[in-house]
C-alpha positions as CSV (number, residue, x, y, z in Angstrom):
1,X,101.6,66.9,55.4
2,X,100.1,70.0,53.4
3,X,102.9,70.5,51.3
4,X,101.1,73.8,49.9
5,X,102.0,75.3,53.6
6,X,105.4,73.7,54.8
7,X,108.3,71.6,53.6
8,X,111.6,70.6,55.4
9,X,114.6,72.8,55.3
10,X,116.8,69.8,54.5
11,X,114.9,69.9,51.1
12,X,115.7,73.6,50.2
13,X,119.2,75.3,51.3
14,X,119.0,78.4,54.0
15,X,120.2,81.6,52.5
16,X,120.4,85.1,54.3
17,X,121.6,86.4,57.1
18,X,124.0,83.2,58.6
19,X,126.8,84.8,59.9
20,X,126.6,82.8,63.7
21,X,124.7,79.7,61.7
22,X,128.0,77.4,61.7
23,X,127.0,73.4,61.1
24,X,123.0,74.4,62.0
25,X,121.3,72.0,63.3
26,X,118.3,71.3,60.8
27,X,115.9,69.7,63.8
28,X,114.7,73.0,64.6
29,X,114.6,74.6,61.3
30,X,111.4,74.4,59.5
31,X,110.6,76.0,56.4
32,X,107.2,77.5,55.8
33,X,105.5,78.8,53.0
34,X,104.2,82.9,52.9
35,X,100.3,82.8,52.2
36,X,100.2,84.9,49.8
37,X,102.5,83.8,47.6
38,X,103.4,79.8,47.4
39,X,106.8,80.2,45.6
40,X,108.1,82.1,49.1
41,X,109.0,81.2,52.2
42,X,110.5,82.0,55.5
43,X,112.5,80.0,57.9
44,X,111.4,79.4,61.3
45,X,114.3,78.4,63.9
46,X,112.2,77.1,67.3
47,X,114.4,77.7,69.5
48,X,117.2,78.7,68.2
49,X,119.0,79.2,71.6
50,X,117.8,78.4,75.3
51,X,119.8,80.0,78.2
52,X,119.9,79.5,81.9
53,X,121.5,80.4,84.7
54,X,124.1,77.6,85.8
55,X,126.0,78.4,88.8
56,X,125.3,82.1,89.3
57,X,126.3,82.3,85.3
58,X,123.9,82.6,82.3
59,X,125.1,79.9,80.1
60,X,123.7,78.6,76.8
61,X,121.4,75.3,77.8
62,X,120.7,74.5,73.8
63,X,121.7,76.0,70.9
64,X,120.8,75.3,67.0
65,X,124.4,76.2,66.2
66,X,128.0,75.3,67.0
67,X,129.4,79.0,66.8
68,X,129.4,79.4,70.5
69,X,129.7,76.7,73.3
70,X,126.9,74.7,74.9
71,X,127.0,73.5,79.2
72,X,127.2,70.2,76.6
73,X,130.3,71.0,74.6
74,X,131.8,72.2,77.4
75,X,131.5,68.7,79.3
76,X,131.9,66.7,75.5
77,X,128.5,65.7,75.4
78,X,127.4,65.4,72.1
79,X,123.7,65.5,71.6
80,X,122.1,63.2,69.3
81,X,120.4,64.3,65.9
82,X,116.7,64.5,65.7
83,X,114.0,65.4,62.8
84,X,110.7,66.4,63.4
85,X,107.5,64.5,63.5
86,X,104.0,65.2,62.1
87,X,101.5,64.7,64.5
88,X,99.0,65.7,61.5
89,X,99.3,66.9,58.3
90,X,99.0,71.0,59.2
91,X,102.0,70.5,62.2
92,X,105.7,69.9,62.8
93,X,106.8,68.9,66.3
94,X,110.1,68.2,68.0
95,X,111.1,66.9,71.4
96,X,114.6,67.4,72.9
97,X,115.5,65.7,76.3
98,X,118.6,66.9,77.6
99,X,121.2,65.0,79.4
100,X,120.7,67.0,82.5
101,X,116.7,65.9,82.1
102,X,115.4,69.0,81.3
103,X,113.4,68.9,78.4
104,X,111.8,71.5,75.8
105,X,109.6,70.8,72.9
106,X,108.1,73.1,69.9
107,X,105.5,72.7,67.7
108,X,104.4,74.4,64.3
109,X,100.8,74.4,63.3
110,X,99.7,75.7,59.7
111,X,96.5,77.2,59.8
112,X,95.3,78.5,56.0
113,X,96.7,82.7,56.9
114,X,99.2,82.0,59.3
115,X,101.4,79.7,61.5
116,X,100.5,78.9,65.0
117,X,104.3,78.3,67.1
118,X,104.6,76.8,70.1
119,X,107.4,76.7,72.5
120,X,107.6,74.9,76.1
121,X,110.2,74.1,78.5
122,X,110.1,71.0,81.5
123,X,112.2,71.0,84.0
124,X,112.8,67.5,85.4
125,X,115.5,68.0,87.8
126,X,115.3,68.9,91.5
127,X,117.3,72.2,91.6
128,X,114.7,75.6,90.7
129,X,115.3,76.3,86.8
130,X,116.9,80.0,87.1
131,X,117.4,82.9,84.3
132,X,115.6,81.3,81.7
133,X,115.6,82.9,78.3
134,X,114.6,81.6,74.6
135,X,116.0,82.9,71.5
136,X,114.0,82.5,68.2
137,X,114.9,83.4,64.8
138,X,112.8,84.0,61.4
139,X,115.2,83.9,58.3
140,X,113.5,86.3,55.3
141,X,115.6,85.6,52.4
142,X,113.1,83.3,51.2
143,X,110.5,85.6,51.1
144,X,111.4,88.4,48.8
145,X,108.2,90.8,49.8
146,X,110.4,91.5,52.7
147,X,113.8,92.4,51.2
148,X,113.7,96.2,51.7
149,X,113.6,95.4,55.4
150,X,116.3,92.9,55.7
151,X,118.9,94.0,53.1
């Protein structure tokens, strides 16, 4: 991996703006260099939450968090840890299948000015997949150039 452009959040620690970020989940936290200056970063959280309509009710499908129950927690399925993979050395990418066998995916590509982000969403069951919404979050802290608009 081009270690000019990204490196792992579990190597550096997430500062800012956490005040829903109880026990994150580091699997869809990726932290990636600014390109114009190497010493700062931003983190990217693909997704951070996924919502969907469950019974006539929105309810929270995944989330990167423990703040605020999951369809899982509420049925005490605990979903299993993953990391992400390189498919080459300019891109991140992580799979998720859920136990309800809908599955999402996200993928970070580092291009030399900016990153490319990719989200997508399969729904494997027979029922129509209703109210969908994604959530995604960009922490600043690491990138001082933008302080004045996040303090």
């Amino acid at each position: 991996m081009n270690l000019s452009r990204f490196f792992r959040t579990q190597e550096v620690g997430i500062r800012g703006f956490l005040d829903g970020a109880i026990r994150p989940q580091r699997e869809t936290k990726a932290s990636v260099f600014t390109p114009w200056n190497d010493g700062s970063y931003v983190v990217v959280d693909l997704p951070e939450a996924l919502w969907v309509n469950n019974n006539n009710k929105r309810e929270l499908l995944y989330l990167a968090h423990t703040h605020v129950p999951t369809m899982w927690d509420r049925q005490n399925v605990v979903l299993r840890k993953l990391e992400w993979t390189q498919p080459d050395e300019h891109a991140l990418e992580i799979v998720r299948q859920l136990p309800n066998n809908i599955s999402f995916g996200a993928k970070i590509i580092s291009h030399s000015d900016r990153i490319q982000m990719e989200l997508w969403i399969k729904n494997g069951t027979d029922a129509p997949l209703t109210g969908l919404s994604s959530q995604n979050c960009l922490m600043l802290k690491g990138a001082p150039d933008f302080s004045q608009r996040t303090n």
